[in-house]
C-alpha positions in Angstrom: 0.0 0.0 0.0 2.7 2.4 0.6 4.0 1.9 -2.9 0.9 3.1 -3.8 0.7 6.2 -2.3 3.9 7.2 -3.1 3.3 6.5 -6.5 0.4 8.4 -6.7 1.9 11.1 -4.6 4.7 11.4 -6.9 2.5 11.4 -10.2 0.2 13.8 -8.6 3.3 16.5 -8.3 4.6 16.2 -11.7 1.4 16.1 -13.9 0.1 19.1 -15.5 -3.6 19.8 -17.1 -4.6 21.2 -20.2 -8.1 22.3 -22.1 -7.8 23.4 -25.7 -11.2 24.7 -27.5 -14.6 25.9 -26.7 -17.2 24.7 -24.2 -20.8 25.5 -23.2 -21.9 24.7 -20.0 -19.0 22.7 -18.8 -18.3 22.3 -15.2 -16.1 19.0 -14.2 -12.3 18.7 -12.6 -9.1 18.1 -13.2 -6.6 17.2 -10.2 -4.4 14.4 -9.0 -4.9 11.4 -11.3 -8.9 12.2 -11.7 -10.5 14.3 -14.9 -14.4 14.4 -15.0 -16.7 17.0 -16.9 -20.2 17.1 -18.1 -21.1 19.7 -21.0 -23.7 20.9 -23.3 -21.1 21.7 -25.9 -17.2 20.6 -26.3 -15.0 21.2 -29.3 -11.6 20.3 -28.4 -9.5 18.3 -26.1 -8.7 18.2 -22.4 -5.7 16.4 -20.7 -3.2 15.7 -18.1 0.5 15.3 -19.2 3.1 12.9 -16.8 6.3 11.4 -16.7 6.3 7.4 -16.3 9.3 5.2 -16.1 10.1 2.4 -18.1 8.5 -0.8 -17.2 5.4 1.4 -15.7 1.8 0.1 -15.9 -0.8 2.7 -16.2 -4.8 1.4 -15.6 -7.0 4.0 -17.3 -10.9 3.6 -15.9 -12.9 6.0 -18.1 -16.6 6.7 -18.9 -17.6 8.0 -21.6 -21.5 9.6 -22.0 -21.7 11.3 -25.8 -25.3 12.3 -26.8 -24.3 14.0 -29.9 -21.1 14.3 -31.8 -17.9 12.0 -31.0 -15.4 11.2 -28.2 -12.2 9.6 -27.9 -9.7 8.7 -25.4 -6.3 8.5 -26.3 -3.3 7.6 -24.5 0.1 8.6 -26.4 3.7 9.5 -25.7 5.6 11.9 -25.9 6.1 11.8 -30.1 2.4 11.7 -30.3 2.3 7.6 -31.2 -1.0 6.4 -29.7 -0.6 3.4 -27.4 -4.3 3.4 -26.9 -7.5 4.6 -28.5 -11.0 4.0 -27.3 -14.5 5.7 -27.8 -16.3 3.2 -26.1 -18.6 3.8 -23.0 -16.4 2.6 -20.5 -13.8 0.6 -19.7 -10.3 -0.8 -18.0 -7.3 -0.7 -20.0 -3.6 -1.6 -18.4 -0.7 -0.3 -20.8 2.9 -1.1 -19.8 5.1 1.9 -21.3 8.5 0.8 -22.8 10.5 4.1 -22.1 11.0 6.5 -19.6 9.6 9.7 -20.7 6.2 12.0 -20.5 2.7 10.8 -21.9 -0.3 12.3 -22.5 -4.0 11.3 -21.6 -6.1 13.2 -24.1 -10.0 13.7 -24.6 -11.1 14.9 -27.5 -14.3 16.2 -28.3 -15.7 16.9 -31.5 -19.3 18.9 -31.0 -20.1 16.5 -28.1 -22.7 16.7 -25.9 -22.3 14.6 -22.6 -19.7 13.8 -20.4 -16.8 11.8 -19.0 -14.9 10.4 -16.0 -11.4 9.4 -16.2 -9.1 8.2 -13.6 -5.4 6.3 -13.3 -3.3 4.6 -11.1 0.1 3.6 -11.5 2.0 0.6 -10.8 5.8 0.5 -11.2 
């Protein structure tokens, strides 16, 4: 358990958010290893960037509600090569990274309507 924590404590200090586009009505989060939202309206792409080391499993829980328009999940490194794609409703998805170096968890939105729920935990 106390891997855990420190894992997650240590992911927690060195990720950073980002929202690209336009939004109507949105109103969610984005801290620690947790992203959520709900929208009327979303063109664009929200994220969280981290560093993993090599060997590192990441499980991605997401939820995906889309009433209109499209959604995908996406989880790439740092050259923008997608290790994982998804725009299913929801899932579990473990993806052990082969370098040391920063990835990206991206949403992006293409005139949805709906929302989503995303967290991570790390396992080195």
């Amino acid at each position: 358990m106390l891997t855990v924590l420190l894992t997650i404590i240590t992911l927690t200090g060195c990720t950073s958010f980002f929202s690209i586009g336009t939004s109507v009505g949105l109103s969610g989060s984005q801290h620690g290893t947790i992203m959520n939202a709900r929208f009327t309206s979303f063109n664009g792409a929200r994220g969280a960037r981290f560093k993993l080391d090599q060997g590192d499993t990441i499980r991605l829980n997401y939820s995906l509600v889309c009433e209109e328009g499209s959604m995908t999940l996406t989880f790439e490194d740092r050259d923008g090569n997608i290790l994982f794609t998804n725009s299913e409703m929801s899932g579990v998805e473990d993806i052990t990274v082969s370098s040391s170096q920063k990835y990206t968890i991206r949403l992006t939105a293409d005139k949805a309507k709906g929302s989503y729920d995303l967290s991570w935990t790390v396992n080195p």
